[in-house]
KEDRENTI-180858 format. One record per residue (C-alpha): y, x, z; residue in three letters; residue number from 1. Coordinates in steps of 0.02 Angstrom, whole numbers. Example, Ala and Ser with C-alpha at 12.3 -4.5 7.8 and 13.67 -1.06 7.14 Angstrom:
BEGIN
py, px, pz, residuo, num
-225, 615, 390, ALA, 1
-53, 684, 357, SER, 2
// end
This chain:
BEGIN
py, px, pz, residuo, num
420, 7632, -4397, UNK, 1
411, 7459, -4475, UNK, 2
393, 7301, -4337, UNK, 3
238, 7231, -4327, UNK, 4
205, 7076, -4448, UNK, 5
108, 6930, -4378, UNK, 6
-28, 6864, -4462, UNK, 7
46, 6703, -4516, UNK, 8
199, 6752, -4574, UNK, 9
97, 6910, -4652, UNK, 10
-28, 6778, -4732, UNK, 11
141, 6685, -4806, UNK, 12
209, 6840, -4877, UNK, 13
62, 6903, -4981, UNK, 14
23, 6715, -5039, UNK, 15
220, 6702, -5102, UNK, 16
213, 6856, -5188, UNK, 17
46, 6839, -5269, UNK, 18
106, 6656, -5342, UNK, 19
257, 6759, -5400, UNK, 20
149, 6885, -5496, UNK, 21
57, 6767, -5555, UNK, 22
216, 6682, -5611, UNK, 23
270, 6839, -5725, UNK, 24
95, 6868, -5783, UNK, 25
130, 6734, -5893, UNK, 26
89, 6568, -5820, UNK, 27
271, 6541, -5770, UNK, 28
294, 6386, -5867, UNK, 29
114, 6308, -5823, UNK, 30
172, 6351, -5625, UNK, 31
315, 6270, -5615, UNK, 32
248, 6104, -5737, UNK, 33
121, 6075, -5622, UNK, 34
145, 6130, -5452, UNK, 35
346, 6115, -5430, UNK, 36
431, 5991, -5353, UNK, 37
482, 5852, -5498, UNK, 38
593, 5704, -5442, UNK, 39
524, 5540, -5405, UNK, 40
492, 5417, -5548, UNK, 41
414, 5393, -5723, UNK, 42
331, 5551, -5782, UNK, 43
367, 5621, -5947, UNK, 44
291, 5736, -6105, UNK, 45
352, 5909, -6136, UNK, 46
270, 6020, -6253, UNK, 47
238, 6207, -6183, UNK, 48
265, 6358, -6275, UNK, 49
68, 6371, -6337, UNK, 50
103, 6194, -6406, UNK, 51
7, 6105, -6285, UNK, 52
90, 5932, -6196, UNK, 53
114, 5910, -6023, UNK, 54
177, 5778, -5916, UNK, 55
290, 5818, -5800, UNK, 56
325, 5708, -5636, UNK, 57
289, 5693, -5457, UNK, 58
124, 5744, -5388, UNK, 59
70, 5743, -5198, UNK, 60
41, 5912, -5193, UNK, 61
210, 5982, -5242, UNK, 62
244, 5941, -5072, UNK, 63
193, 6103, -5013, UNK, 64
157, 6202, -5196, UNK, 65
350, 6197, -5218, UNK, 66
361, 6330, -5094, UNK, 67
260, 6446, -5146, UNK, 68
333, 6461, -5332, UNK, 69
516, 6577, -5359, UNK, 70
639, 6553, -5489, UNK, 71
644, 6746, -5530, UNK, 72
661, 6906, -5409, UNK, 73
811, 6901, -5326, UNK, 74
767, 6722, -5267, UNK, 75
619, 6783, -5211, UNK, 76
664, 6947, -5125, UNK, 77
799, 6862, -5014, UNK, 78
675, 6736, -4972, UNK, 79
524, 6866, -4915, UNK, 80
664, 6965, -4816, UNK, 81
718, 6819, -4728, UNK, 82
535, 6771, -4705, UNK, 83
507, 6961, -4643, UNK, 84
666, 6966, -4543, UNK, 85
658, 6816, -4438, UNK, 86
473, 6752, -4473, UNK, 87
398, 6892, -4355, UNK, 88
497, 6831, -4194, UNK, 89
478, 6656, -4211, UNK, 90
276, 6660, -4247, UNK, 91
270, 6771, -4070, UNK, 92
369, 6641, -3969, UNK, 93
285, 6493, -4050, UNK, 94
118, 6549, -4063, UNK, 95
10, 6564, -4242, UNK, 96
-33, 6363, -4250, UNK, 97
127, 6289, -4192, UNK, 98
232, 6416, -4303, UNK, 99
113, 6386, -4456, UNK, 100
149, 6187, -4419, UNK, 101
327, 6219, -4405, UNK, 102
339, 6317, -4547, UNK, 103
261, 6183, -4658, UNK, 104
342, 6033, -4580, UNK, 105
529, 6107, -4623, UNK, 106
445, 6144, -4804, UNK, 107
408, 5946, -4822, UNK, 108
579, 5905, -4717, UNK, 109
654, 6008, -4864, UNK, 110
569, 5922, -5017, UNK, 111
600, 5729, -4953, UNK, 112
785, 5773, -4933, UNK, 113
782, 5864, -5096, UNK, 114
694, 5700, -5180, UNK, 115
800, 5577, -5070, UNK, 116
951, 5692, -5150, UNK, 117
897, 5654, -5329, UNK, 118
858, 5478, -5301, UNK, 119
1012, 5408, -5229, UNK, 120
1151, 5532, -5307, UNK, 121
1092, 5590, -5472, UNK, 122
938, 5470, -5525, UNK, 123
953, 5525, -5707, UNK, 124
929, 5712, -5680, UNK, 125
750, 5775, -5705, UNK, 126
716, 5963, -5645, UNK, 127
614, 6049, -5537, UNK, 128
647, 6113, -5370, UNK, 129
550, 6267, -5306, UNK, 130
545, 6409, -5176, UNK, 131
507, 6431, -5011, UNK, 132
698, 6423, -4932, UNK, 133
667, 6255, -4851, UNK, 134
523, 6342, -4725, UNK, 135
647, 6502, -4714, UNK, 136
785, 6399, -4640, UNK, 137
677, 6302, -4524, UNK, 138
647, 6478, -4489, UNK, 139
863, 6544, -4470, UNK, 140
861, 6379, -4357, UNK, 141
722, 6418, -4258, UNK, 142
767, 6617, -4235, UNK, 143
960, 6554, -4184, UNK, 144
880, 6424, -4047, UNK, 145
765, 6535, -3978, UNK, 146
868, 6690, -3974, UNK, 147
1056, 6648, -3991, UNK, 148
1116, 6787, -3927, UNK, 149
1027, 6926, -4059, UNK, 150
1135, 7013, -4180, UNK, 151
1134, 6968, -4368, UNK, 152
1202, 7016, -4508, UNK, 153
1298, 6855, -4592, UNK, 154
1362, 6890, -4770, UNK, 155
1525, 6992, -4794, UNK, 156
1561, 7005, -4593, UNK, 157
1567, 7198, -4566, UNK, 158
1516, 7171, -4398, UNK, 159
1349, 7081, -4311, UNK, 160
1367, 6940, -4248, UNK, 161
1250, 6806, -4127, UNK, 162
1131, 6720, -4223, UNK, 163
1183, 6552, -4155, UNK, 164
1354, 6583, -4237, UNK, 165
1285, 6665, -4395, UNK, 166
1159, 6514, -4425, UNK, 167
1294, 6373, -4369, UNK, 168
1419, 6456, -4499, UNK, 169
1272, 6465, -4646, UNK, 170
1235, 6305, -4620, UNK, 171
1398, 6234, -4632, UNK, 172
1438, 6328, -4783, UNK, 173
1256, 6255, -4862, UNK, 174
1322, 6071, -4813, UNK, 175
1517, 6109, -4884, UNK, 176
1428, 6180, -5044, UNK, 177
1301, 6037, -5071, UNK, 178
1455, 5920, -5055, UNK, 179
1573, 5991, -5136, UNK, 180
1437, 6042, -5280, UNK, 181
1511, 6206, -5289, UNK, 182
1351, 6300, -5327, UNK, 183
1262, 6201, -5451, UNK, 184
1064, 6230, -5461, UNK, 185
1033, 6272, -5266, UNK, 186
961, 6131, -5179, UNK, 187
1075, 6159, -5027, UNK, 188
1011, 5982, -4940, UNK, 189
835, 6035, -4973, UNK, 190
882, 6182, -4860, UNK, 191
984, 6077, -4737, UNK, 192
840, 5981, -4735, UNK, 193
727, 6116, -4689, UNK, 194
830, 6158, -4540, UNK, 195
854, 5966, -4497, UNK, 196
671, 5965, -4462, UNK, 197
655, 6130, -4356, UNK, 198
777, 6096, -4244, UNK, 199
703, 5906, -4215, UNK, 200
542, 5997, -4179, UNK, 201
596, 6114, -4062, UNK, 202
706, 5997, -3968, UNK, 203
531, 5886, -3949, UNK, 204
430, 6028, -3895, UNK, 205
564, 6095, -3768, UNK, 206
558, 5915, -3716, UNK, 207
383, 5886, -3696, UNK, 208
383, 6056, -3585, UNK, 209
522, 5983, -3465, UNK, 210
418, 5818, -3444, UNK, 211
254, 5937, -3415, UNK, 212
// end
């Protein structure tokens, strides 16, 4: 029997992979123009594959439209099973609101340190940035705080292992490959980002509760 899927992260789900059928319907290039995350700065003309022009640039809501857009299906398959995997749990601890303001908080913590990336290291590179992997490792951060001792799965290990260690270790590789540039095209400090921002919120709320 499959687990029981909250409505939240249920709600997330069907919205990410309606965008992404919409996406391969044909209005890929039209998605991503207007509703991914461009860098910071002057915008600029492209012309689109029906010969219409476009400019491309920043745009308040790519904030959150980023997120819901996928760069093809294996991006967004390990994205929805993440979302699936670890999504469930966290929405029951946290509650629907505080996990759907959680979940939206580590997407914008994700796209300011993906634009803050662009700005200071690379200011003449103009791409987008899209998917939802800055809200799925708020949601790894989250799942490893609240239950650190649960087994997971954590890339070639043979073996489960706690989440606390599994998320500690991904996010260290995420910070040596953003560094090092090792995997070009993955915004690994838009992820670290992400995280950056869950655990800040959970630390506040587990200190609010200790005050209370």
């Amino acid at each position: 029997m499959m687990p029981r899927v909250p409505p939240v992260t249920r709600a997330l789900l069907i919205a990410n992979i309606a965008m992404f059928i919409l996406q391969m319907a044909g209005g890929d290039a039209s998605m991503i123009a207007h509703f991914a995350l461009w860098p910071f700065g002057t915008h600029q003309l492209a012309r689109m594959g029906d010969g219409s022009v476009v400019s491309l640039g920043f745009e308040p809501w790519q904030l959150i439209t980023y997120s819901f857009l996928h760069g093809g299906m294996w991006h967004i398959m390990f994205n929805m099973l993440a979302l699936w995997m670890f999504g469930g749990p966290v929405e029951d601890t946290l509650g629907a609101r505080r996990y759907t303001f959680y979940y939206f908080a580590c997407v914008l913590g994700a796209a300011f340190a993906q634009l803050a990336t662009i700005a200071l290291f690379s200011p003449q590179d103009f791409y987008p940035t899209l998917g939802a992997s800055g809200g799925i490792f708020g949601l790894l951060l989250a799942f490893a705080v609240l239950y650190p001792q649960a087994k997971v799965f954590f890339f070639l290990i043979p073996v489960p292992i706690p989440a606390r260690i599994a998320v500690v270790g991904y996010m260290a590789l995420e910070l040596y490959l953003g560094v090092t540039g090792t995997q070009a095209g993955v915004a690994h400090f838009a992820h670290l980002g992400g995280a950056v921002v869950g655990f800040a919120l959970i630390q506040y709320w587990r200190g609010r509760a200790r005050r209370r």
